[in-house]
Rosetta silent file (secondary structure, phi, psi, omega in degrees, C-alpha in Angstrom):
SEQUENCE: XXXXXXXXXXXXXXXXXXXXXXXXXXXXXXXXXXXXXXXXXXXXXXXXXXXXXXXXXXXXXXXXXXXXXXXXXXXXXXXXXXXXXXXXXXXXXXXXXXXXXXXXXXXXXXXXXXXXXXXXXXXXXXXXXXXXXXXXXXXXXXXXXXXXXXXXXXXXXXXX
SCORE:     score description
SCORE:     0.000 S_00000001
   1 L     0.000  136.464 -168.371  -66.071   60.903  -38.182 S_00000001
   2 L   -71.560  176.117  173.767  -62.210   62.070  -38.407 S_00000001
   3 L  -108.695  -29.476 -179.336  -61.625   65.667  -38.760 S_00000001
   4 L  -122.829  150.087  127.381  -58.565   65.657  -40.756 S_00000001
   5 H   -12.880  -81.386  151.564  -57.321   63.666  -43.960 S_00000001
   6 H    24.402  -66.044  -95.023  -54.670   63.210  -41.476 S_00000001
   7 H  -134.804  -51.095 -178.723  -56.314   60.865  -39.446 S_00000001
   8 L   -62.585  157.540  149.963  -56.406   57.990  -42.164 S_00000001
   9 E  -157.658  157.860 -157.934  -54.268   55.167  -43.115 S_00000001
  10 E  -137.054  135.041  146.877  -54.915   52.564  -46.230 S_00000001
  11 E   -60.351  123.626 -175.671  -53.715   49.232  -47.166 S_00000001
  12 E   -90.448  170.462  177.773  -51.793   50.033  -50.088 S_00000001
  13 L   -70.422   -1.811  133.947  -51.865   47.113  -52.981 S_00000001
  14 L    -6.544  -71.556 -146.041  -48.820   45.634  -51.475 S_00000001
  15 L    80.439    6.591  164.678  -50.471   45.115  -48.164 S_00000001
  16 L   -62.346  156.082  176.306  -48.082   47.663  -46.576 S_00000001
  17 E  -106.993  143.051 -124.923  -50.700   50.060  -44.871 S_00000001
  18 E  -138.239  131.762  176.681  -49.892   53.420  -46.041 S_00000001
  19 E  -125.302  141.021 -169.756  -50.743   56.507  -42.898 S_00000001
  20 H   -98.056    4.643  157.282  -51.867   59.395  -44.408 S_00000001
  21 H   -83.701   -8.165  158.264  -50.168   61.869  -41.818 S_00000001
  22 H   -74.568    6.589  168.033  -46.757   60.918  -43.992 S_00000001
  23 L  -101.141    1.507 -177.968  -48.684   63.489  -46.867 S_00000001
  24 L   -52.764  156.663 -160.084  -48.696   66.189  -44.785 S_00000001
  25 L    52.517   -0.562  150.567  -47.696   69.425  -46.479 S_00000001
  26 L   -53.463  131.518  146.364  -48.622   67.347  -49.853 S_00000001
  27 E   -80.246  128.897 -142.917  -50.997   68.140  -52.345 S_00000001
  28 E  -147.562  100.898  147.866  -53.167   64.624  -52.812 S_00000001
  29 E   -84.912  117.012 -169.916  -55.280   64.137  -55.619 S_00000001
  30 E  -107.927  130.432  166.188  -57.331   60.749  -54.724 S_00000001
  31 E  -137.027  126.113  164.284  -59.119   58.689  -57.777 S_00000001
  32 E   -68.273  137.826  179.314  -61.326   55.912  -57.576 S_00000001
  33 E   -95.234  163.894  171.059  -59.803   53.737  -60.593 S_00000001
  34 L   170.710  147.694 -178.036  -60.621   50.723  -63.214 S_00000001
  35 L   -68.416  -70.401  178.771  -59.157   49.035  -65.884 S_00000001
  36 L   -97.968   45.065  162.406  -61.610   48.371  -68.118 S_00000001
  37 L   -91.457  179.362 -175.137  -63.562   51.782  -67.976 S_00000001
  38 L   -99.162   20.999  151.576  -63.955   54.068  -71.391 S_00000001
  39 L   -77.484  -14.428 -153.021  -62.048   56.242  -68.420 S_00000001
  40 L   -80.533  -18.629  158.477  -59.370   54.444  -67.802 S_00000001
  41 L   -55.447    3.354 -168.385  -57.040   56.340  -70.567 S_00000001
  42 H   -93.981    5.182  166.974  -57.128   59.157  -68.129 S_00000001
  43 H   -63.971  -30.822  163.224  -53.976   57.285  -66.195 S_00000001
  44 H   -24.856  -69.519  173.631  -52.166   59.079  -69.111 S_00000001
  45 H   -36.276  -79.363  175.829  -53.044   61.802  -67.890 S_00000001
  46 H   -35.026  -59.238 -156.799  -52.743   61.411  -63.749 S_00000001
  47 H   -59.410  -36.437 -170.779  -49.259   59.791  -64.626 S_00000001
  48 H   -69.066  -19.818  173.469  -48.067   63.259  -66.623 S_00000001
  49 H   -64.639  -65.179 -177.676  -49.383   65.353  -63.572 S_00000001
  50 H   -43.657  -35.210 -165.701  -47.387   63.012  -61.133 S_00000001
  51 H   -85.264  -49.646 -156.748  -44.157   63.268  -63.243 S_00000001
  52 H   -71.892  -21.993  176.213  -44.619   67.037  -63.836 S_00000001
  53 L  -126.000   30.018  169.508  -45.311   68.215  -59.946 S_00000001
  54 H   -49.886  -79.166  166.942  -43.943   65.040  -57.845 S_00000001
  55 H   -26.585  -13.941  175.407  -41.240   67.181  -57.425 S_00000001
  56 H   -95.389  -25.299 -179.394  -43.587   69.878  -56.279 S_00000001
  57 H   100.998   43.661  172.811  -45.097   68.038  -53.740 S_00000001
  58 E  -102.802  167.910 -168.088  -48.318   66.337  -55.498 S_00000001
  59 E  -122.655  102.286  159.779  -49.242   63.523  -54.665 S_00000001
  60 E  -126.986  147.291 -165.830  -51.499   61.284  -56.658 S_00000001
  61 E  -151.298  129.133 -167.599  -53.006   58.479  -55.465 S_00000001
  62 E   -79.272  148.691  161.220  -55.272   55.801  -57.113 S_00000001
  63 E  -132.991  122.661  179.984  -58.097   53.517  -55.500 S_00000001
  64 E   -98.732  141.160 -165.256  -59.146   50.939  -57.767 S_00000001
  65 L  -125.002  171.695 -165.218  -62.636   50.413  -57.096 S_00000001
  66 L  -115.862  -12.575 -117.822  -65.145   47.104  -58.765 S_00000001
  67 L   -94.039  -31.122 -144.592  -68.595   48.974  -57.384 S_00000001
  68 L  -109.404  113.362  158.583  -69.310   51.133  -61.267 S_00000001
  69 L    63.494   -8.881 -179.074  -70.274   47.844  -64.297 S_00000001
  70 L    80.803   10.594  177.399  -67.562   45.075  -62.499 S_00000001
  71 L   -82.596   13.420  158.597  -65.122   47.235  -64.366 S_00000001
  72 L  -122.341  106.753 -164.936  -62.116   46.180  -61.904 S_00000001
  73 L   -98.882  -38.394 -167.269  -62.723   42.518  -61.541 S_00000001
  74 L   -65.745  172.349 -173.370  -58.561   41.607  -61.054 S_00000001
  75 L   -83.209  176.606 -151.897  -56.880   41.208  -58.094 S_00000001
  76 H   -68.493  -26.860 -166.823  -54.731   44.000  -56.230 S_00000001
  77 H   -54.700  -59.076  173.889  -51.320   42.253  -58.239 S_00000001
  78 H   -76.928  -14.355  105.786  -53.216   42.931  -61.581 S_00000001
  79 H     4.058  -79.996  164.284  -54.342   45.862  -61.347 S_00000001
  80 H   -34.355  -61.415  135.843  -50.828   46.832  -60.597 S_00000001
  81 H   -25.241  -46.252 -160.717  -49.469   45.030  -63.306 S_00000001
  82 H   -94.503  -43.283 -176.931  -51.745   46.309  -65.960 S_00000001
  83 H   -48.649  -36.071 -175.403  -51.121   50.148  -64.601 S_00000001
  84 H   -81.078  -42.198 -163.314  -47.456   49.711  -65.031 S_00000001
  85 H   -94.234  -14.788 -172.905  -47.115   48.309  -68.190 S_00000001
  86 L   -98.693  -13.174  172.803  -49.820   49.668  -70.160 S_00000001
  87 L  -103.622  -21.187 -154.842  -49.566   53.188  -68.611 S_00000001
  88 L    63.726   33.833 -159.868  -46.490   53.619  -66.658 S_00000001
  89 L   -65.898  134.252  101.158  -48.380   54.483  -63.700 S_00000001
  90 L   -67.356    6.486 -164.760  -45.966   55.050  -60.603 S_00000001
  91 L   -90.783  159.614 -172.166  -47.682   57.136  -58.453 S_00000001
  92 L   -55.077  125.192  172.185  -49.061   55.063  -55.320 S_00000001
  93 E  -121.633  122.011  152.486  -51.934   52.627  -56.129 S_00000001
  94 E   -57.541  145.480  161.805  -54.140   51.350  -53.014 S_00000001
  95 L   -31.485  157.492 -164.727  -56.305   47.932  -52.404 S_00000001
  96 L   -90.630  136.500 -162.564  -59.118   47.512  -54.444 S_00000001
  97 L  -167.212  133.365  154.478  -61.697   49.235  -51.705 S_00000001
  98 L   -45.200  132.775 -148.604  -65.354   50.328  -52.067 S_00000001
  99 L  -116.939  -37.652 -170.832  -66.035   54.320  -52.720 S_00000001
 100 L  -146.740 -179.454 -165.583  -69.791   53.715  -51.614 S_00000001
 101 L    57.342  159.011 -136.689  -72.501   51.753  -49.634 S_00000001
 102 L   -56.522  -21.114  161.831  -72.262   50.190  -46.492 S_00000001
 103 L   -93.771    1.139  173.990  -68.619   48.899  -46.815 S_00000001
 104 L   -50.567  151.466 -159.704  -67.246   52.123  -48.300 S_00000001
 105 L   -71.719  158.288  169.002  -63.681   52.618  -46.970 S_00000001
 106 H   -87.795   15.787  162.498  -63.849   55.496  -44.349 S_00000001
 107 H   -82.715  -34.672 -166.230  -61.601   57.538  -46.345 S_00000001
 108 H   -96.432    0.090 -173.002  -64.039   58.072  -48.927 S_00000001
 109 H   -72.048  -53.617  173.343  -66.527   58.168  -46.336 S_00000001
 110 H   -93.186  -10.620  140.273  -64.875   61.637  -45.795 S_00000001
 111 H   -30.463  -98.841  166.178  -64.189   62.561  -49.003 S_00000001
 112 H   -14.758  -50.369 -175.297  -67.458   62.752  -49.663 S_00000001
 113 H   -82.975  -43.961  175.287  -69.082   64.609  -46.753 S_00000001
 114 L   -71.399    0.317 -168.409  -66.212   67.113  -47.099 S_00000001
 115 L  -137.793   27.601  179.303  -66.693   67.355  -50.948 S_00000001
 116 L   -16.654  150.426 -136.286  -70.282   66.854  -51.691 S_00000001
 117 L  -126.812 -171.083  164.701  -71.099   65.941  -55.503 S_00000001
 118 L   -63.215  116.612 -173.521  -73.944   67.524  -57.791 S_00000001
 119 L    87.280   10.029  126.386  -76.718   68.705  -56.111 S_00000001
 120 L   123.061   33.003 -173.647  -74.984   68.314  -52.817 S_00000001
 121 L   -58.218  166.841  156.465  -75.382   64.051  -53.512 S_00000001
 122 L   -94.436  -21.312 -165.748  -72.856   61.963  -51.656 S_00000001
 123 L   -74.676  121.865  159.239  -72.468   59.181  -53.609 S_00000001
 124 L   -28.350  140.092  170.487  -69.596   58.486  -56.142 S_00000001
 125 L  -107.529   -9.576 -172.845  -71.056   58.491  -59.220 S_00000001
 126 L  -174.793  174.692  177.055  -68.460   56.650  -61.820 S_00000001
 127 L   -70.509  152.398  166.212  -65.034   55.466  -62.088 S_00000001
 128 L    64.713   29.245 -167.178  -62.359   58.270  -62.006 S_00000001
 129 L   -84.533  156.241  176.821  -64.398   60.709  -60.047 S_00000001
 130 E  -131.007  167.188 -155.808  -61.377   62.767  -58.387 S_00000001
 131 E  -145.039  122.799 -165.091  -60.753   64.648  -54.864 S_00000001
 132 E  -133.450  116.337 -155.935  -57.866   67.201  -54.941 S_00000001
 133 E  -117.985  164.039 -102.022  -56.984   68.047  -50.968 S_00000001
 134 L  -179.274  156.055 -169.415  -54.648   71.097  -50.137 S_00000001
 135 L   -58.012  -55.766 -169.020  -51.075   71.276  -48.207 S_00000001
 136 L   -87.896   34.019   -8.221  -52.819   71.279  -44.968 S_00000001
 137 L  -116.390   41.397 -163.427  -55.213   68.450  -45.647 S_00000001
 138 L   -79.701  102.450  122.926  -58.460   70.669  -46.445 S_00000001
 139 E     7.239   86.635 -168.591  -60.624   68.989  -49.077 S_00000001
 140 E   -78.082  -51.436  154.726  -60.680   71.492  -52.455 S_00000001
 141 E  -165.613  170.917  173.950  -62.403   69.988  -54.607 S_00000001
 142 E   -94.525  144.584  174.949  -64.395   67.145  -56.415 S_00000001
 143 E  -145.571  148.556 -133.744  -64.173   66.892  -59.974 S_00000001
 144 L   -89.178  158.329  150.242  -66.817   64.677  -62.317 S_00000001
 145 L   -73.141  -31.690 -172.597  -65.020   61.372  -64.231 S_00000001
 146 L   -97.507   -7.177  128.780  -64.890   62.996  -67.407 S_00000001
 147 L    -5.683  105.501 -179.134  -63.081   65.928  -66.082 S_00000001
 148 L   -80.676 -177.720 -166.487  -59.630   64.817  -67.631 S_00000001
 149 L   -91.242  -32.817  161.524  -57.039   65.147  -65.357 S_00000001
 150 L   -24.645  -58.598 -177.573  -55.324   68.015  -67.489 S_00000001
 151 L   -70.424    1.244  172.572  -58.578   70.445  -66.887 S_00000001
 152 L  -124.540   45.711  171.779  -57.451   70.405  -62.819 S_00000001
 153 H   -82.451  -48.400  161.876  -53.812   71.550  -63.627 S_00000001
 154 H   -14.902  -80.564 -157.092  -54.940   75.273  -62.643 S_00000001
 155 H   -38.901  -61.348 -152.163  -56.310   73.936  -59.519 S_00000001
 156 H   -71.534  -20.386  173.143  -53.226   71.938  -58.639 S_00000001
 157 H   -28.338  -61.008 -145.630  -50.700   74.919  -59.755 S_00000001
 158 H   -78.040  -10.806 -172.619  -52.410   77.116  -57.280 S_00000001
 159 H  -101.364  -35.245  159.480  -52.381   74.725  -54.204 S_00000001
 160 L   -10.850    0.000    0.000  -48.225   74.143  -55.195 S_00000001
């Protein structure tokens, strides 16, 4: 098991592979993602964080995941496609990748053990559960899906 955030690198939806030692000194908010969740208006949201502290150094960066109802069934293209035009998402979106069970990606592998859920559970629990990581790539917190992304502005302020 890595030790650092650091450590990682992701196929972005591209297929470029993305190394997560280029976020260093970033603040990285990570969300599992879907299209067709009653969550999925909360890219509003993410995208008004990303515009308002990009410039700050945040980071946000989606994983659309299928594992919660089949609610990301498209491929990595649509998924991309539907983010841009119905939200204006720009912030980085990753391969469609598994948040839990035996093929979960090992980023979320370490998400998770560094961010434990309610009642110290491991498991993702829904679409849009989020992971908000620190300059030096320290795990901060977890926050629920229906947390909007608005209600961690505090948080991200203070790691700025």
């Amino acid at each position: 098991m890595s030790d650092s955030i650091y450590d990682f690198q992701m196929p972005m939806s591209n297929g470029e592979v993305k190394e997560f030692s280029d976020y260093k000194g970033k603040v990285l908010l990570i969300v599992n993602t879907a299209s067709k969740c009653g969550f999925t208006p909360q890219y509003d949201g993410l995208q008004a964080l990303y515009k308002k502290y990009k410039s700050q150094g945040l980071e946000i960066l989606g994983f659309p995941c299928d594992q919660f109802g089949h609610q990301e069934p498209g491929s990595d293209s649509e998924i991309e496609q539907f983010c841009s035009l119905n939200f204006n998402v720009d912030f980085p979106l990753f391969k469609k990748s598994d948040v839990n069970g035996k093929n979960a990606s090992p980023l979320y592998e370490f998400l998770k053990t560094q961010a434990p859920g309610v009642l110290g559970s491991k498991s993702v629990k829904w679409n849009f559960t989020k992971f908000l990581v620190n300059k030096e790539g320290k795990v901060m917190g977890r926050y629920a899906p229906k947390t909007k992304p608005e209600a961690i502005q505090k948080d991200i302020e203070a790691l700025l």
